[in-house]
Residue frames relative to the residue before (quaternion, step in Angstrom):
aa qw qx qy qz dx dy dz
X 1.0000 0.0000 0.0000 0.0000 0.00 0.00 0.00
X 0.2778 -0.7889 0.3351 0.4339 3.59 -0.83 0.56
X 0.4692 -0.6829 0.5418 0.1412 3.55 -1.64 0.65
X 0.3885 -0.8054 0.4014 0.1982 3.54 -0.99 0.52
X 0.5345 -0.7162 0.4171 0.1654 3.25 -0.84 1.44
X 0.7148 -0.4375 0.2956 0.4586 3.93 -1.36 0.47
X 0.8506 0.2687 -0.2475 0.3783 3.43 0.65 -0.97
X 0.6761 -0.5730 0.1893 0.4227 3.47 1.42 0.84
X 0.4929 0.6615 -0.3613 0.4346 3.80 1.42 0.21
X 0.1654 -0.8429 0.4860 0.1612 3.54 -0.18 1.23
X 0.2182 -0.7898 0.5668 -0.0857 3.34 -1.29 1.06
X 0.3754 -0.6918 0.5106 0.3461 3.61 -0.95 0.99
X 0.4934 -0.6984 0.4310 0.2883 2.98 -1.47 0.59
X 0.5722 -0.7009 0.3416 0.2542 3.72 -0.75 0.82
X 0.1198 -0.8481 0.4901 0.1619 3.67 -0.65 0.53
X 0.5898 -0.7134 0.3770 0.0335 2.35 -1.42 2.02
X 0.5589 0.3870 -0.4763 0.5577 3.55 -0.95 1.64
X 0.6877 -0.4711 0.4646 0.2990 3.26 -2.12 0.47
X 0.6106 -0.5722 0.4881 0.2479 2.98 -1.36 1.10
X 0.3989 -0.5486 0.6349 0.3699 3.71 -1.29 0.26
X 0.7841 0.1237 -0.3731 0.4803 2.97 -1.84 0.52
X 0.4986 0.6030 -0.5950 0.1838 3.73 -0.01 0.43
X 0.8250 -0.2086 -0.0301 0.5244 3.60 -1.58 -0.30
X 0.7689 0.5054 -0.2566 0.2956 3.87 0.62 -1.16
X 0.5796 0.4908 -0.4257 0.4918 3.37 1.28 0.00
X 0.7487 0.4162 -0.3059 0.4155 3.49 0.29 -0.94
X 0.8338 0.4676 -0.2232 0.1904 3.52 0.49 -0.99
X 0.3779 0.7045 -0.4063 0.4425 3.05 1.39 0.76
X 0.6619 0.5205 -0.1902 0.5048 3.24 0.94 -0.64
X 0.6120 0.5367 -0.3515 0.4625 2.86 0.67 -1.14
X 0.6144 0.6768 -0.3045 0.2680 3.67 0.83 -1.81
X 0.7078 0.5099 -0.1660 0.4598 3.01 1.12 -2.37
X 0.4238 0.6577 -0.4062 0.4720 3.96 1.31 -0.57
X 0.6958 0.5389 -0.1638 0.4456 3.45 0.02 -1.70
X 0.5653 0.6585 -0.2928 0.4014 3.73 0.48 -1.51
X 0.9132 0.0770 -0.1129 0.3839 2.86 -0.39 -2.10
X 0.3119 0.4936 -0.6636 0.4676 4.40 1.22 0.28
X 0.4212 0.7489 -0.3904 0.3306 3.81 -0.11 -0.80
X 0.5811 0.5972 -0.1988 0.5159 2.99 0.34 -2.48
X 0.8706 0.4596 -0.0497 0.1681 2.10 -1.15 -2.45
X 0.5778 0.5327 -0.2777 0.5525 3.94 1.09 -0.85
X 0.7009 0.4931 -0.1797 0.4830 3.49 0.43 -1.33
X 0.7055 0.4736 -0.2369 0.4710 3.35 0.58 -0.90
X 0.5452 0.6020 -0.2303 0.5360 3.80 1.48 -0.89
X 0.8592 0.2472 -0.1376 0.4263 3.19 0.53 -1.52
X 0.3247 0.8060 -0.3573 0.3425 3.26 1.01 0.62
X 0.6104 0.5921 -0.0615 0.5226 3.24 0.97 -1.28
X 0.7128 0.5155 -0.1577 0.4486 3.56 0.80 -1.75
X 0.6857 0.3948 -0.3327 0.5131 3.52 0.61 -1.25
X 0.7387 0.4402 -0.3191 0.3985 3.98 0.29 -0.02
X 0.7614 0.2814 -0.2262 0.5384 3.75 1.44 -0.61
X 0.7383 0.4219 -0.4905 0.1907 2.93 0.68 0.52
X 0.2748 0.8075 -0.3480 0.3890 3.25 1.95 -0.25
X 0.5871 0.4758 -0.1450 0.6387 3.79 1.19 -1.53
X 0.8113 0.3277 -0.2844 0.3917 3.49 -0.16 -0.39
X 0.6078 0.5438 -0.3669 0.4476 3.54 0.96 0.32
X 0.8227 0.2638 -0.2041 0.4604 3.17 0.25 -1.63
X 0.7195 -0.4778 0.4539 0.2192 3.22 -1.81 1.07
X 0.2138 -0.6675 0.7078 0.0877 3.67 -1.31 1.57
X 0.3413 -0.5717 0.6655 0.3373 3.58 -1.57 -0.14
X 0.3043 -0.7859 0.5380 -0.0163 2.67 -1.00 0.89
X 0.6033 -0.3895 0.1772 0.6730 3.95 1.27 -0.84
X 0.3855 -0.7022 0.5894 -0.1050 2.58 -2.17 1.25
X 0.0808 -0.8494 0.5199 0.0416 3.57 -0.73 0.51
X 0.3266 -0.2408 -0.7607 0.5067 1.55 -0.75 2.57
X 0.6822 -0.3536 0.5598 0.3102 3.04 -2.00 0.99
X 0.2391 -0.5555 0.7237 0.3325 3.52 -1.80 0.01
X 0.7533 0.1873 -0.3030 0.5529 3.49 -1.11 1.52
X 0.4033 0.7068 -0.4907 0.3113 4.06 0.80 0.54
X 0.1080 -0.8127 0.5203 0.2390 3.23 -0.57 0.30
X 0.4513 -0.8165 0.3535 0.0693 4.01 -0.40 1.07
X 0.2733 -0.8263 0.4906 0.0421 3.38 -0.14 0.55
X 0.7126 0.0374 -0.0112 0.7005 3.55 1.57 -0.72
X 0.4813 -0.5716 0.5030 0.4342 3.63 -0.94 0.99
X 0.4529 -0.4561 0.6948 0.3228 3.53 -2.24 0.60
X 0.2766 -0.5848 0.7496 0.1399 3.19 -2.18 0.79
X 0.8617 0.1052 -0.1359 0.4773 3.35 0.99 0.67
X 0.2821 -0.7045 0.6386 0.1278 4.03 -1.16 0.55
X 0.2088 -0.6162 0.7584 -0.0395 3.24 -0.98 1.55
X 0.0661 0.6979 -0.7049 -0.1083 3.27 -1.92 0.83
X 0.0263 -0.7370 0.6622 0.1329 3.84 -0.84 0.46
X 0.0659 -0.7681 0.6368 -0.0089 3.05 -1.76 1.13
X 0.6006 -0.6408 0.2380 0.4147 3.52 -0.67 0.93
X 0.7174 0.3960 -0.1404 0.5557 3.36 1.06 -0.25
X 0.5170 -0.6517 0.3729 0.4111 3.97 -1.40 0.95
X 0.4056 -0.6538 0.5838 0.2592 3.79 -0.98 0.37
X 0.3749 -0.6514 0.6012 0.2714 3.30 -1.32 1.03
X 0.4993 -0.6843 0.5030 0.1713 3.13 -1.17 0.64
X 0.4129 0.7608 -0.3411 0.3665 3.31 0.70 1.24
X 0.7613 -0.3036 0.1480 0.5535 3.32 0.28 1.43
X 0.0803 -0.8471 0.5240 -0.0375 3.70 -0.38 0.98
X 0.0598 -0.7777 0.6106 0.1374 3.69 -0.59 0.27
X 0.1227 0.6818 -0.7211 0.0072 3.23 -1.30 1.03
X 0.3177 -0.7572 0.5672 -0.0634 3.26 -1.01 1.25
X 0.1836 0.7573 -0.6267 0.0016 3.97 -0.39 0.57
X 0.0730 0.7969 -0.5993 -0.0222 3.46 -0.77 0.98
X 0.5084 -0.7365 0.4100 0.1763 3.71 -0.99 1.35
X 0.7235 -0.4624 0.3564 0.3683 3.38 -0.81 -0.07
X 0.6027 0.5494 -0.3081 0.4899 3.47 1.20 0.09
X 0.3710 -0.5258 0.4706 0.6037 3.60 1.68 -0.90
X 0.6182 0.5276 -0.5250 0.2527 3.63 0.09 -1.07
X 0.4375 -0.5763 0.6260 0.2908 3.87 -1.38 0.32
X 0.2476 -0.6423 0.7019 0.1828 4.23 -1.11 0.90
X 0.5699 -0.5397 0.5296 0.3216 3.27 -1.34 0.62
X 0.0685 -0.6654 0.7412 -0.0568 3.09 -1.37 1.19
X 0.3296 -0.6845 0.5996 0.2516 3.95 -1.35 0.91
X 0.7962 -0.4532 0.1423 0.3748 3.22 -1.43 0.38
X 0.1695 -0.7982 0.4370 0.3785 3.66 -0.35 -0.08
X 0.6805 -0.5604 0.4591 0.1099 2.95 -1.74 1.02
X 0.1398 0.7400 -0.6541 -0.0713 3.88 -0.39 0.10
X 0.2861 -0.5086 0.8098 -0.0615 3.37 -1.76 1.67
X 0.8967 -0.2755 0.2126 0.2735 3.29 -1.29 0.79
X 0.8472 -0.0795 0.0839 0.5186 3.53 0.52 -1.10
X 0.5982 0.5245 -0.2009 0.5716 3.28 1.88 -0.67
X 0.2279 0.7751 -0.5846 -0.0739 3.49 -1.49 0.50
X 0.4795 -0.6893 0.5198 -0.1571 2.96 -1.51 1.74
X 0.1141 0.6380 -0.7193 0.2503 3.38 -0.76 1.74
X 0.6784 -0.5208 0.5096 0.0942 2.99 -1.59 1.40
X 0.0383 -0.8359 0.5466 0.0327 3.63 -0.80 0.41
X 0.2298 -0.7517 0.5608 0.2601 3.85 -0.90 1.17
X 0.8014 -0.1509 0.1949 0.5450 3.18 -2.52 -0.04
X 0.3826 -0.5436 0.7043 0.2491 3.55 -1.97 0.22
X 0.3193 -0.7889 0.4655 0.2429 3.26 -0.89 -0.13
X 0.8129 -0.0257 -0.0640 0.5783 3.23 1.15 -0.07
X 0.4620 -0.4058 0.5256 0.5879 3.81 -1.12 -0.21
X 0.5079 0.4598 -0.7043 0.1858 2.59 -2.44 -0.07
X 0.7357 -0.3704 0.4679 0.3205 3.18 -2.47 -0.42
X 0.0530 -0.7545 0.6537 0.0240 3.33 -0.87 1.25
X 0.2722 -0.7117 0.6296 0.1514 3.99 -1.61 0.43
X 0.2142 -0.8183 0.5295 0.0646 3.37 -1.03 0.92
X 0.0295 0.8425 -0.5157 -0.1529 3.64 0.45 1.05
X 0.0497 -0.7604 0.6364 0.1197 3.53 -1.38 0.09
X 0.0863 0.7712 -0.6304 -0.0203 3.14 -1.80 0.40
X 0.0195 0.7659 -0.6392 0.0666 3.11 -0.84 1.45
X 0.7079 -0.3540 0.4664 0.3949 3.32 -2.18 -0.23
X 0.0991 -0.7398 0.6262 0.2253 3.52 -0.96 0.03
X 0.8437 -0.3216 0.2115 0.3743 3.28 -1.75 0.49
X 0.6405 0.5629 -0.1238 0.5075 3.30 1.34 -1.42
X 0.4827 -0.5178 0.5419 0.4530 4.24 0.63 -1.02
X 0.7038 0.5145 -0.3377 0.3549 3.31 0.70 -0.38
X 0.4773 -0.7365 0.4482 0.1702 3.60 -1.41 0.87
X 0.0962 0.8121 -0.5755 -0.0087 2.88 -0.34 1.32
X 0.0793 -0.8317 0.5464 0.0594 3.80 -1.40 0.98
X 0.1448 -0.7550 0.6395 -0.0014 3.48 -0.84 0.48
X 0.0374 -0.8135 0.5610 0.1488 3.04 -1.79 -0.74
X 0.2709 -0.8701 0.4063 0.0669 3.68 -0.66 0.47
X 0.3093 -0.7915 0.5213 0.0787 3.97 -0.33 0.26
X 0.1565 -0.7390 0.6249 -0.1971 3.10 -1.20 1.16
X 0.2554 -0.7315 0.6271 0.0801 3.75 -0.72 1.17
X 0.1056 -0.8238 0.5566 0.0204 3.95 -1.05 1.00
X 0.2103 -0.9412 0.2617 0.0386 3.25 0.58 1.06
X 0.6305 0.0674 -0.0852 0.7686 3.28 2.43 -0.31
X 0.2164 -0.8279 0.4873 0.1743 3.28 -1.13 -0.17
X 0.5205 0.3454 -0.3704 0.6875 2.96 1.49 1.13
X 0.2510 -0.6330 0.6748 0.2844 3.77 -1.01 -0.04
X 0.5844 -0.6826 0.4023 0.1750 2.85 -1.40 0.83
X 0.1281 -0.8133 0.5589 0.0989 3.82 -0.56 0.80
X 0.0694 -0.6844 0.7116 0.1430 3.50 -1.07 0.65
X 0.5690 -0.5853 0.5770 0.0263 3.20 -2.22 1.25
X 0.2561 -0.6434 0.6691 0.2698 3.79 -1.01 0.20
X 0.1248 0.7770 -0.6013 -0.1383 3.10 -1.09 0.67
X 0.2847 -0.6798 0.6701 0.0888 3.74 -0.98 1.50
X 0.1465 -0.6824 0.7153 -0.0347 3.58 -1.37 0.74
X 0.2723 -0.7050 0.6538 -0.0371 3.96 -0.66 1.54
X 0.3810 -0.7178 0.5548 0.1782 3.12 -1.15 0.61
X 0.2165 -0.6231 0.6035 0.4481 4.16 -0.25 0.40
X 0.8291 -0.2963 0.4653 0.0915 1.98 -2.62 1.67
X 0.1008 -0.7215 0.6833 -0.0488 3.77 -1.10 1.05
X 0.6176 -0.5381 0.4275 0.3824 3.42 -1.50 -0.44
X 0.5236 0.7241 -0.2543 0.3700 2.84 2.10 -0.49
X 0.4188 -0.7055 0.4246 0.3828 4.15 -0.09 0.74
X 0.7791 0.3140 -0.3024 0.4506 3.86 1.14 0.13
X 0.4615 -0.7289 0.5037 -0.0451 2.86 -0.98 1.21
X 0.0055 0.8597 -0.5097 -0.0336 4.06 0.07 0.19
X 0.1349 -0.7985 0.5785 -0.0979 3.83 -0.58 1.06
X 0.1953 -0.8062 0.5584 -0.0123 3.66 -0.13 1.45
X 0.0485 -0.6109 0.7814 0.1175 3.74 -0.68 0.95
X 0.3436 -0.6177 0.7049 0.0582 2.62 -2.35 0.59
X 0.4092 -0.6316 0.4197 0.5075 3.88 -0.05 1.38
X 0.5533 -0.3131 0.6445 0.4248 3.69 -2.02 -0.19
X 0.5573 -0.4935 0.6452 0.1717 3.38 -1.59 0.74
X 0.2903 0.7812 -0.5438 0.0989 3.53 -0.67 0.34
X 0.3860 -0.6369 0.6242 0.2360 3.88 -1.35 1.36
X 0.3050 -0.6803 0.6546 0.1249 3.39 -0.90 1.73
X 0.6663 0.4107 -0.4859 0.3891 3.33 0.51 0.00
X 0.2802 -0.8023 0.4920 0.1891 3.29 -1.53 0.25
X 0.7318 -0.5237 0.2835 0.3314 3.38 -1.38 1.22
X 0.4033 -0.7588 0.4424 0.2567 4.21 -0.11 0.58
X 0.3008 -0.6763 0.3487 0.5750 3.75 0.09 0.18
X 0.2300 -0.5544 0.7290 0.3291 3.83 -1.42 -0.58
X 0.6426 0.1972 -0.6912 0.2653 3.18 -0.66 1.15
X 0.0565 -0.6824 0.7284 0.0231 3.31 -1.57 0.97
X 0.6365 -0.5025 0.5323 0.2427 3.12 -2.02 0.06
X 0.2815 -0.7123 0.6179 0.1778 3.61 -0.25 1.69
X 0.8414 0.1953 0.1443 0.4828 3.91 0.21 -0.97
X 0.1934 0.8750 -0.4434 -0.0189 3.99 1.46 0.98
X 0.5563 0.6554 -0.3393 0.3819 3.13 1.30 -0.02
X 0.4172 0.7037 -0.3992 0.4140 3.67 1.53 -0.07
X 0.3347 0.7677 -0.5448 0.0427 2.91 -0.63 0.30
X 0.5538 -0.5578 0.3146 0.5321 4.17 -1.15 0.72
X 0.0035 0.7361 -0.6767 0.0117 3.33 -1.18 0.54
X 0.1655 0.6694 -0.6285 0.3598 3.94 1.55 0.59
X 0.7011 0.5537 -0.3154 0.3201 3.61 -0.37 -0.96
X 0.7700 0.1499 -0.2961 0.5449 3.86 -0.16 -0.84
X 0.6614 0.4973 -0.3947 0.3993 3.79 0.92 -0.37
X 0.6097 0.4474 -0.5137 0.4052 3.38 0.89 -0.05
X 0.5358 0.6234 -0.4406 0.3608 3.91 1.06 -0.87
X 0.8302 0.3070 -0.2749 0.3755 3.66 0.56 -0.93
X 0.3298 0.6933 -0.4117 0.4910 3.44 1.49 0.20
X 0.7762 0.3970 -0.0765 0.4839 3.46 0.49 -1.03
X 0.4488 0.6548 -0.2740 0.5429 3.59 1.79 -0.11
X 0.6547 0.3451 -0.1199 0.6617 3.30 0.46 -2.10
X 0.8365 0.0350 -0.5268 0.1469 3.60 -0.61 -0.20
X 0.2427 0.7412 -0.4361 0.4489 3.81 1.30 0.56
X 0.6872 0.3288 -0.2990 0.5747 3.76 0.86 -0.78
X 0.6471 0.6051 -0.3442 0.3109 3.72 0.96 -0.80
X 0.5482 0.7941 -0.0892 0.2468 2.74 1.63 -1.06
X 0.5936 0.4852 0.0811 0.6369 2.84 1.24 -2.40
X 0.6764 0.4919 -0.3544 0.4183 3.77 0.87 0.07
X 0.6776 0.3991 -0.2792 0.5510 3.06 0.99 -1.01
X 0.6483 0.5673 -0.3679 0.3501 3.80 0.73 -0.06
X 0.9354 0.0155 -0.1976 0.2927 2.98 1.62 -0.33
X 0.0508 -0.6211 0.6669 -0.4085 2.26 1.06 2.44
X 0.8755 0.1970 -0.3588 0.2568 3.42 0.15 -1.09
X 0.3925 0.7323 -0.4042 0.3825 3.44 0.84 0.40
X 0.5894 0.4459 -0.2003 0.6432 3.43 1.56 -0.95
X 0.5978 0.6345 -0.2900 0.3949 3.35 0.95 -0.51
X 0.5966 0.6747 0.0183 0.4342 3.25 1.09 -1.37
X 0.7723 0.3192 -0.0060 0.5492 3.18 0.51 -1.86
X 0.4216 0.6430 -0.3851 0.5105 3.69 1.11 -0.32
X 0.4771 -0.7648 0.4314 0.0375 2.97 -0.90 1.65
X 0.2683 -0.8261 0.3597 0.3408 4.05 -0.42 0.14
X 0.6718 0.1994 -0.0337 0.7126 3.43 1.38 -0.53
X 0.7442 -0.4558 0.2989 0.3861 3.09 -1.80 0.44
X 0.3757 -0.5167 0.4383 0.6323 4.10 -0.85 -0.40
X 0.4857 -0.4785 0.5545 0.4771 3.56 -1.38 -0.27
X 0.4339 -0.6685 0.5755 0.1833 2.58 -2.36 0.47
């Protein structure tokens, strides 16, 4: 019932406990809200932090010399192609011979996706390694390397030889060529595909990248919108 206060103003008395609609009604929901956007983010960004790493940096793709070729005449040069353009930022090509020792190689050159470094005398047969390191599409260094088998270090050269008869009293004279010497076979190329299945795939993987996080997006907006608009207490009566 109400009672009367020091300065004589009568007032209802107040009931004792927590208001409805206060922190413990609503905020469960709200919690289980939160939770499953959570989820649903996590579960999105899952995927992303693994494909896109792969989808940036630069693959080789082929090399000249093949990697695993065997050679017949030293290379005066080292092609690389990579599925992607190369930044033109300090290159490293590396050729080391079968002794360990490194052969002199000139600077290399980078064209769009390919790069190109000059190569000196070999010194012997055997198993040589081509290291490299370049910039990739992305900034990031990527290095590898490849191998090649030299099986001579000279190519072979064949000589005409013509053969004259000696001068007689006789007014003819007779002068035998011998055909040139030639390897009907021919030299196979050496550039192959280290990895022919590679191929750019940045493109359709960026389109759905930009999908999922567009859908991620438009979630988290309307959680908090629901969030927001969520009453705090009951309505009044």
């Amino acid at each position: 019932m109400p009672t009367m206060t020091e300065s004589g103003v009568r007032r209802a008395d107040q009931p004792a406990g927590p208001r409805p609609g206060g922190r413990g009604g609503a905020g469960a929901p709200v919690r289980r809200l939160l939770a499953a956007v959570a989820v649903l983010v996590a579960a999105l960004a899952a995927p992303l932090a693994t494909a896109l790493p792969a989808a940036a940096h630069n693959v080789l793709v082929s090399s000249d010399p093949a990697d695993g070729s065997q050679l017949d005449a030293p290379p005066t040069s080292v092609t690389l192609t990579f599925d992607q353009p190369v930044q033109n930022f300090e290159p490293v090509v590396v050729v080391t011979g079968p002794d360990g020792q490194s052969v002199d190689v000139g600077t290399p050159e980078v064209a769009s996706t390919s790069v190109t470094a000059t190569v000196g005398a070999l010194p012997a047969a055997g198993a040589y390694t081509v290291a490299y390191r370049i910039v990739s599409a992305d900034g990031h260094p990527v290095q590898g390397q490849i191998g090649f088998q030299l099986v001579q270090t000279t190519a072979p050269t064949t000589d005409s030889v013509t053969t004259t008869a000696p001068t007689s009293s006789a007014p003819t004279s007779s002068s035998v060529s011998s055909p040139s010497a030639t390897d009907p076979s021919t030299t196979p190329s050496t550039t192959a595909a280290v990895t022919p299945a590679a191929q750019d795939s940045s493109g359709g993987l960026a389109g759905w990248i930009w999908v999922v996080l567009a859908v991620a997006a438009v979630v988290v907006v309307v959680a908090v919108v629901l969030i927001l608009r969520r009453p705090s207490g009951p309505p009044r009566s």
